[in-house]
C-alpha positions, 0 to 999 in steps of 0.5 A: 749226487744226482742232477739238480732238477731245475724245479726249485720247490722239488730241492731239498736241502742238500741242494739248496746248501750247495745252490747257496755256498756256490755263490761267487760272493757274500753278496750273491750267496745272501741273494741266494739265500733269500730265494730258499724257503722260509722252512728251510733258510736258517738251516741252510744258513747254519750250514753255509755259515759253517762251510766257510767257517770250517775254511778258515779254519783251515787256512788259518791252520795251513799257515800256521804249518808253513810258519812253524 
C-alpha cells in the first residue's frame, strides 16, 4: 500500500477503512468515523463493523479449538 497523503479530501476508501479500524477504542473510532465524508461514511462504516465482526469471530472460534 502507498504513503497515506496527509491531504484527507484526496483518500479514498481503502484509507479511510484503515484511518477508522485503527482507532484505539470504539469511542475514537466513532470520532473517526465522523470525520469521513458523508458520501463515504456507511460504507466505511459497513466495513469497520465487519472487520471486527470478523474478529470475534474468530476469537470465538480459537476458544472453541482450545476447549474441544
Amino acid at each position: 500500500m502507498g504513503v497515506m497523503s496527509k491531504d484527507r479530501s484526496e483518500w479514498g476508501y481503502g484509507q479511510w477503512n484503515i484511518y477508522v479500524r485503527s482507532g484505539a477504542t470504539p469511542e475514537e473510532r466513532r470520532a473517526r468515523l465522523a470525520e469521513v465524508p458523508e458520501e463515504r461514511r456507511a460504507y466505511v462504516e459497513a466495513y469497520v463493523r465487519l472487520v471486527f465482526r470478523l474478529r470475534a469471530d474468530c476469537e470465538q472460534r480459537k476458544g472453541r479449538a482450545v476447549h474441544a
